[in-house]
C-alpha positions as CSV (number, residue, x, y, z in Angstrom):
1,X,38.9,20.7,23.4
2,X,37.6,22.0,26.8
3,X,37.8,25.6,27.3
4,X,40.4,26.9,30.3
5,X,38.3,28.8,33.1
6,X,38.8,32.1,31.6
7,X,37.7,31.1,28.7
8,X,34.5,29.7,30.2
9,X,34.0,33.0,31.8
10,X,34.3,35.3,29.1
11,X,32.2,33.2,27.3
12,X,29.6,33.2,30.3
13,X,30.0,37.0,30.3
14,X,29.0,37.4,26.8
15,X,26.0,34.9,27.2
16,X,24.7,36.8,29.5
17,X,25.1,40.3,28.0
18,X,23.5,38.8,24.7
19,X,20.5,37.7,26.9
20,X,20.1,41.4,28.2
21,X,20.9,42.6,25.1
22,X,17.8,40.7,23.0
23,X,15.6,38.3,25.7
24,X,13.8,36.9,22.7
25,X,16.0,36.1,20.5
26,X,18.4,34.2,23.3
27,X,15.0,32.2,24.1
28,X,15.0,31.1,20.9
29,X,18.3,29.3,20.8
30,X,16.9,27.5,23.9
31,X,15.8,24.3,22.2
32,X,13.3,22.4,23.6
33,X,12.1,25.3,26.0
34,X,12.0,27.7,22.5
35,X,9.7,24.8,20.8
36,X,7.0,24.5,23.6
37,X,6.9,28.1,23.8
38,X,6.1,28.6,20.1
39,X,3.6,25.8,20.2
40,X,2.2,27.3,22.8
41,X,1.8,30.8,20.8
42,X,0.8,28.7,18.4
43,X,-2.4,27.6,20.2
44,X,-3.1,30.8,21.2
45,X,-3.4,32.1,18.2
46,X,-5.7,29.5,17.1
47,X,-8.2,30.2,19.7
48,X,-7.7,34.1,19.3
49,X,-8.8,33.6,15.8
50,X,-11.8,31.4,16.5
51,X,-12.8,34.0,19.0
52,X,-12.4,36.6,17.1
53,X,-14.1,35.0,14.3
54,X,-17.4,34.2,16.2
55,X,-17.2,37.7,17.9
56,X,-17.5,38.9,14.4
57,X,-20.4,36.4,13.8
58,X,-22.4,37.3,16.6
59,X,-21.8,40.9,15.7
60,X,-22.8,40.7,12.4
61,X,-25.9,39.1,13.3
62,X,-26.9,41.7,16.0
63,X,-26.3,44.6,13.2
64,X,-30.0,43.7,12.4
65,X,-30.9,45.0,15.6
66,X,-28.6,47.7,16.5
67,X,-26.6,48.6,14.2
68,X,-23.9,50.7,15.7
69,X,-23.6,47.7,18.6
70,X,-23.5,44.9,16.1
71,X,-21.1,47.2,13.8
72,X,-19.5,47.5,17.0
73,X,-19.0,44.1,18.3
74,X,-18.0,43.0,14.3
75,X,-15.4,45.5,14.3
76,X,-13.8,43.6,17.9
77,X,-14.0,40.3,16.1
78,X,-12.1,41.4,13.2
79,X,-9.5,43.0,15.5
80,X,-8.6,39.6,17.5
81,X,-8.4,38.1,14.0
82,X,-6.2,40.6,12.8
83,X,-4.1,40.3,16.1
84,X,-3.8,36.5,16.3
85,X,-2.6,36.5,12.6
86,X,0.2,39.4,13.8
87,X,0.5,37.1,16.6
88,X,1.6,34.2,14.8
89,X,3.9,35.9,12.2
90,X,5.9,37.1,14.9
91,X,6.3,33.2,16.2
92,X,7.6,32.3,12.8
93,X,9.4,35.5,10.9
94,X,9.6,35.3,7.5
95,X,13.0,33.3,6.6
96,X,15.8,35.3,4.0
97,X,15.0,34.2,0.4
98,X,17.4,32.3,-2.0
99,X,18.8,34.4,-4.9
């Protein structure tokens, strides 16, 4: 059943508050357009965490030298880690249990 023209318009009215109202969460209900953008967080994440994870190599292998720099530098690549896995909870919240 097709919906008359004022229908249609309150129903484009409250569309667009509810995109106002919460951007994110409308972008979600996209589809397609909400899938590529989570893949694409997805891979981002990915390579935020192997960054992150070989700034912390290379940082724990310079503490041999100088401490406070290597120390330092570990300290960054464990923040990126830390921040890609925050990252990539937010792409996929955690879902209501049952019971």
């Amino acid at each position: 059943m097709p919906l008359s023209p004022d229908e249609q318009v309150r129903l484009d009215e409250i569309e667009a508050h509810v995109r106002a109202a919460d951007p994110s969460w409308s972008a979600r209900l996209d589809g397609p357009a909400a899938e590529r953008a989570r893949r694409r967080g997805i891979v981002r994440c990915l390579l935020m965490l192997l960054a992150g994870t070989a700034v912390m190599v290379m940082g724990a292998a310079a503490v041999s030298g100088s401490e406070s720099v290597g120390m330092a530098v570990a300290a960054a690549g464990v923040g990126l880690m830390v921040r890609a896995l925050l990252m990539a909870r937010e792409l996929n919240p955690p879902q209501p249990g049952i019971g």
